[in-house]
C-alpha positions in Angstrom: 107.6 81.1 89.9 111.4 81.6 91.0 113.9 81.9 88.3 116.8 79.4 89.0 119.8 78.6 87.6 122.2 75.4 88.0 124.0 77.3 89.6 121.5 78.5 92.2 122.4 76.5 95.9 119.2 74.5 96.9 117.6 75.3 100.0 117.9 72.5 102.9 115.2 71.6 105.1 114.8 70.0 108.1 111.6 67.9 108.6 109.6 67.1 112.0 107.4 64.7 112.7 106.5 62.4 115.3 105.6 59.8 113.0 108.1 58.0 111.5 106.4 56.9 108.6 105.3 60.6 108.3 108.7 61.9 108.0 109.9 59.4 105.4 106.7 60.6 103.3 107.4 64.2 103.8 111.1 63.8 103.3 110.4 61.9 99.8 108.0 64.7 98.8 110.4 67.3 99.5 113.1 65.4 97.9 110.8 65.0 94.7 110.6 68.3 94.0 114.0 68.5 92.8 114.5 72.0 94.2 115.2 71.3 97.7 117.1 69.2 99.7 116.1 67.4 103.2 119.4 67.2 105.2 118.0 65.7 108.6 115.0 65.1 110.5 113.4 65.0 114.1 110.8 63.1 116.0 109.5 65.2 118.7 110.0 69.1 119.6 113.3 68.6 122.1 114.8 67.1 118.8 113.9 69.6 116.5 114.8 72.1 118.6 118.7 70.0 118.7 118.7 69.9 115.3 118.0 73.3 114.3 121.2 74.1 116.5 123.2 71.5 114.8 122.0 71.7 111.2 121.2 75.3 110.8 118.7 74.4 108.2 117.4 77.2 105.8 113.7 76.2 105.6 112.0 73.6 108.8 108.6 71.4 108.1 107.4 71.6 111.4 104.1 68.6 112.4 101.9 70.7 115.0 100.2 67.8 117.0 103.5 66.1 119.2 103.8 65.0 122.4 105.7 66.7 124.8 106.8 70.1 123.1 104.1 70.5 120.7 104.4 72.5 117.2 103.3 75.9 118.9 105.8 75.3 121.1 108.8 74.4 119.1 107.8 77.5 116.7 107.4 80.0 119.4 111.3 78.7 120.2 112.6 78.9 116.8 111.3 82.0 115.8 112.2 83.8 119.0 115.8 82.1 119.6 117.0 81.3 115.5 114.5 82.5 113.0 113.6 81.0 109.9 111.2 80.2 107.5 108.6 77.3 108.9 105.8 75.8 107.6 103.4 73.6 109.6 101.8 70.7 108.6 98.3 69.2 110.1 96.5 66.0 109.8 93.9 65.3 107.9 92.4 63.0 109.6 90.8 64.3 112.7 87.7 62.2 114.1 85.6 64.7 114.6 84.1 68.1 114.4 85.8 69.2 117.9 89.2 68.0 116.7 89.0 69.3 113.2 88.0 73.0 115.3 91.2 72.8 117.5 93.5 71.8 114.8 92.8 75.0 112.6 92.1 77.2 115.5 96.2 76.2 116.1 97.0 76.4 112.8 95.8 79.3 112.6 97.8 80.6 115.8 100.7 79.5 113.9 100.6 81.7 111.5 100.1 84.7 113.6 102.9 83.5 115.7 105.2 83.6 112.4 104.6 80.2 110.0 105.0 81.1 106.7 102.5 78.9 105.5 101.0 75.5 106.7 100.3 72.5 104.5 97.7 69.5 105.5 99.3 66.0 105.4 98.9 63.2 102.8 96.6 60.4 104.5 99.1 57.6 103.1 101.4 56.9 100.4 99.4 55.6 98.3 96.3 58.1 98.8 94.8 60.3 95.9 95.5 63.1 97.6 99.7 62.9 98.1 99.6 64.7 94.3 97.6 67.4 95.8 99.8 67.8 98.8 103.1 67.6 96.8 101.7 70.5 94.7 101.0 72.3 98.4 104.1 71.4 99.9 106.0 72.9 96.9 104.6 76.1 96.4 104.8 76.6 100.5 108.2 75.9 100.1 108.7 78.2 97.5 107.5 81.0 99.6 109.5 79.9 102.4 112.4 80.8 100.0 111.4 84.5 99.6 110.7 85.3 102.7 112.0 88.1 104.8 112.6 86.7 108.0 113.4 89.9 109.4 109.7 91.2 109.1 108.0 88.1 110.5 106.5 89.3 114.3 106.9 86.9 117.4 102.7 88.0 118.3 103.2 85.9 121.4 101.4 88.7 123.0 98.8 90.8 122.0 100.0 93.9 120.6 98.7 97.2 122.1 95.3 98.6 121.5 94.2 94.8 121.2 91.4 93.5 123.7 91.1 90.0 124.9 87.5 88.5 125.1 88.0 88.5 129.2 89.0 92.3 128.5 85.4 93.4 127.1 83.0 95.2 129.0 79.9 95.3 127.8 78.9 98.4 126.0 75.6 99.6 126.1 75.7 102.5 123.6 78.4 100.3 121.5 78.3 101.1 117.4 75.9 99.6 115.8 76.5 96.7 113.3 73.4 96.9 111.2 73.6 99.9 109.3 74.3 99.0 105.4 77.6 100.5 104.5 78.1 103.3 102.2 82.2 102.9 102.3 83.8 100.1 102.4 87.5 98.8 103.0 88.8 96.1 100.3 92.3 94.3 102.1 94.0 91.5 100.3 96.7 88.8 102.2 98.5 86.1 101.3 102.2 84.9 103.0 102.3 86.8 105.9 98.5 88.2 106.5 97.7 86.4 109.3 100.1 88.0 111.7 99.2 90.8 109.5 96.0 91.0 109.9 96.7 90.6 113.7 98.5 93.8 113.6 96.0 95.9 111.8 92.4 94.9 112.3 92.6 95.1 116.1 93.5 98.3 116.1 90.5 99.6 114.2 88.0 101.6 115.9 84.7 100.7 116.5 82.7 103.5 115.2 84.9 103.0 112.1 81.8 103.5 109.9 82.6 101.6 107.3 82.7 97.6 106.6 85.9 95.2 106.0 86.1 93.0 103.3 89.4 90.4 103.4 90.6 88.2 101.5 93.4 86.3 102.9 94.5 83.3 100.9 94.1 80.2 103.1 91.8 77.0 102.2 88.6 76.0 103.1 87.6 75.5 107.0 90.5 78.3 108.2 89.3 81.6 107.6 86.0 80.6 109.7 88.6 80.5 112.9 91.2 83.2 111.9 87.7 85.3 112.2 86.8 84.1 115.8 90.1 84.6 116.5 90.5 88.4 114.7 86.7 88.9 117.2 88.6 88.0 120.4 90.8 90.6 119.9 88.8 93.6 117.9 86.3 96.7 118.9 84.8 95.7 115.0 82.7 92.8 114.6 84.6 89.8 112.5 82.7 87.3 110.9 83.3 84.6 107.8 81.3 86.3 105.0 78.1 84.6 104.1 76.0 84.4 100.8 73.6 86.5 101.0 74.6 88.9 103.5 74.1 92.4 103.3 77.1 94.8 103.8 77.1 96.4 107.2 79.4 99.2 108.9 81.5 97.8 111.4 81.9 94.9 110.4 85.0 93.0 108.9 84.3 90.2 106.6 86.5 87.3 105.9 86.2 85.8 102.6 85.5 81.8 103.3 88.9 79.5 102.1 87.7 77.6 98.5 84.8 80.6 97.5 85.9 83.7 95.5 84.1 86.7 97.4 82.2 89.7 95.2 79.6 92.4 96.2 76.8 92.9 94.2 74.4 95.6 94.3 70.6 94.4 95.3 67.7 96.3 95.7 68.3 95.7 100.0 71.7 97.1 99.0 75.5 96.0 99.0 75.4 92.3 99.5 78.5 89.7 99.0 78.1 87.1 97.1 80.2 84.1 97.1 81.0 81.5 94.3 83.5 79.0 93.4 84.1 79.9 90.3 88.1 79.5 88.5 90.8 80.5 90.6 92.4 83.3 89.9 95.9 83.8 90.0 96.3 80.2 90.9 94.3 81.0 94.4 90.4 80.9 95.5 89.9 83.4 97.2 91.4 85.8 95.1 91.3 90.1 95.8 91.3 90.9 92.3 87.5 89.6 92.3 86.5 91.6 95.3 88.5 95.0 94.3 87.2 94.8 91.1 83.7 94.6 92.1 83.7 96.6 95.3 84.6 99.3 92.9 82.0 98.8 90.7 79.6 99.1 93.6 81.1 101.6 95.7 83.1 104.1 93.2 85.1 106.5 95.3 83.6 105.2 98.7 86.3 102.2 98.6 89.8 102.2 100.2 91.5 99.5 98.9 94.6 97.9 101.2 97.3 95.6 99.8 99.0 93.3 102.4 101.8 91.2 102.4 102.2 87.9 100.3 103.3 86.1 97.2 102.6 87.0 93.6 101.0 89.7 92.2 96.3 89.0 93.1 95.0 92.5 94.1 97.1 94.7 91.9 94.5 95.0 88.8 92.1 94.9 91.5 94.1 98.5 93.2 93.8 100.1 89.8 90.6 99.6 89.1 89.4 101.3 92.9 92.1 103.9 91.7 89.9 104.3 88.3 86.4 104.3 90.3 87.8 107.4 92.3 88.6 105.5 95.1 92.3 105.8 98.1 94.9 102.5 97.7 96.9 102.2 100.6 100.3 99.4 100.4 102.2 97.7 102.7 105.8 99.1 102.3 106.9 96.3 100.8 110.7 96.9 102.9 108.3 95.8 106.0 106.8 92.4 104.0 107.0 89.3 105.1 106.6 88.4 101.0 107.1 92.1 99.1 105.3 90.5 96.1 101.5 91.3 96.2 102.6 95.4 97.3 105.8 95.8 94.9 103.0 94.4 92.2 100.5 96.6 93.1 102.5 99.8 93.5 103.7 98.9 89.6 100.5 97.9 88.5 98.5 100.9 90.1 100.4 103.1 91.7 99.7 104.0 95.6 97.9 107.0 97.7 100.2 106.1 100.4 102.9 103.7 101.2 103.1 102.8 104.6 104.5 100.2 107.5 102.2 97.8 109.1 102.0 100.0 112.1 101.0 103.1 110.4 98.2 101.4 108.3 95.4 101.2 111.1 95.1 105.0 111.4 95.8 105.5 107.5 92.4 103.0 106.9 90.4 105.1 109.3 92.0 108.4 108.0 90.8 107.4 104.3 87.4 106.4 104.9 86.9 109.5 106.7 88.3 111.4 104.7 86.2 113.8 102.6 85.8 112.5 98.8 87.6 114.6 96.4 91.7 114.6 96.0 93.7 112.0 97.6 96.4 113.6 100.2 99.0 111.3 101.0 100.5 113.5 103.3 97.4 114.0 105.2 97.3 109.6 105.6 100.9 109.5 106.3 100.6 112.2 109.1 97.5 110.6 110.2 99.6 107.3 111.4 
């Protein structure tokens, strides 16, 4: 939580919406929470685009589905012309399967393209759910305020070394994905990750020879299209991780939104396991779980990688791959989007290499090539 002080200037924000009703709702939420302070609103993009001229607002609630310039749109503006914290809100009522797949397929592209965090709307006012939402809306919020908006990335397009789907050729004598993995990659994500992971998992090779296991903190019914999308644009396979599965090289595995992800040894060999069980630290998925028992599993064959985001998940996790023998590589936290998860971890655990976001693709593939034995941090930093 943030310390504050009376004395401490509240942050204003600036809330879009189409909907009129919605942005009287949003506004009293915002209001309600006693820390920040709504000093305008906007119905459509053009106006929100106006008003972040005229009221220079510190933080913007941003609706995604608008006519005219939609939320992608007015976010691609404002984070290329005037940046600033934004957090998107969807609705919660889409009819149907189709709609409910576009609406977190653009969420989703939000937060690659810089949101800080995105929060589903309240059905109504009177709906059992606004307590729920008012709880979502004010921890977003409180990220938006720690924020550095100097590290978010405009990934309006793809960076290099990615591939687009129309890109791929096919490969006859391409990696292959079925092999069970004897090293494996632990990466944890919160504020931030998406772009994040946009930035690093793309530029993984395919014979990397090792599996991916993520945990990026997002809800249930996003990570399944923040892995199509991470696919589109990687040489390693991507999937949402299933129950069940066994562990297999070249292969990143999202941890599904609502379901804690572990690997357990079985007689087949490293399988994940998924559960529902307490959150912990405050989120579901949490890395701390997945560290903890990757380690376990794997001993020295883990690399663990802490990412940007909020709090402190993944830091007991990075000392207990450091105790099983195994490489923790960090986000500089100077380079964050949120410093909190890779300042935590570097206290908590200590580091075999700090690096930017840019050097941590080669870094990955240096460490799990590496032979087992002494960590060189030298040798991962000159590998970037």
């Amino acid at each position: 939580m943030i310390a504050r002080s009376d004395t401490t200037p509240r942050r204003r924000v600036l809330v879009v919406d189409d909907s009129a009703f919605m942005r009287r709702l949003v506004s009293e939420l915002v209001t309600a929470t006693g820390e920040f302070d709504v000093i305008g609103t906007a119905r459509d993009g053009d106006d929100a685009i106006r008003q972040v001229h005229l009221l220079d607002p510190d933080i913007v609630t941003l609706d995604i589905a608008m006519p005219g310039l939609d939320g992608l749109d007015v976010l691609g503006y404002i984070m290329s012309e005037t940046p600033r914290p934004v957090i998107m809100l969807s609705a919660d009522d889409t009819v149907d399967a189709r709609a409910e797949h576009a609406m977190s397929r653009a969420t989703v592209r939000a937060l690659e393209l810089g949101a800080v965090g995105f929060v589903r709307k309240p059905s109504g006012p009177i709906s059992l759910d606004v307590a729920d939402v008012a709880d979502e809306l004010l921890s977003a919020l409180r990220a938006a305020e720690v924020v550095d908006i100097a590290q978010v990335r405009v990934l309006a397009r793809p960076v290099p070394g990615m591939r687009r789907v129309s890109d791929r050729l096919p490969m006859v004598s391409s990696p292959p994905h079925n092999a069970v993995a004897s090293t494996v990659v632990v990466m944890a994500a919160s504020t931030g990750g998406p772009a994040a992971l946009t930035q690093v998992i793309p530029r993984l090779p395919a014979a990397l020879d090792a599996a991916v296991l993520v945990v990026q903190h997002l809800p249930e019914g996003f990570t399944a299209r923040l892995a199509e999308r991470l696919d589109a644009l990687s040489a390693v396979r991507v999937r949402e991780a299933r129950d069940g599965a066994l562990v297999q090289v070249n292969t990143v595995y999202l941890a599904p939104g609502g379901r804690h992800l572990r690997v357990v040894q079985e007689p087949s060999g490293p399988t994940l396991r998924l559960d529902q069980r307490a959150p912990v630290w405050g989120v579901r998925p949490a890395a701390d779980p997945l560290f903890t028992s990757a380690a376990s599993v794997f001993a020295e064959r883990v690399v663990g990688v802490v990412l940007t985001g909020m709090g402190r998940d993944g830091a007991e996790g990075a000392r207990c791959v450091r105790v099983a023998g195994g490489r923790v590589l960090v986000q500089d936290p100077e380079t964050a989007v949120v410093s909190g998860m890779p300042s935590a971890t570097v206290r908590h655990a200590g580091a075999d290499a700090i690096l930017s976001l840019d050097a941590l693709p080669s870094a990955i593939t240096a460490a799990v090539r590496a032979p087992r034995g002494a960590t060189d941090p030298s040798a991962l930093e000159a590998a970037s």
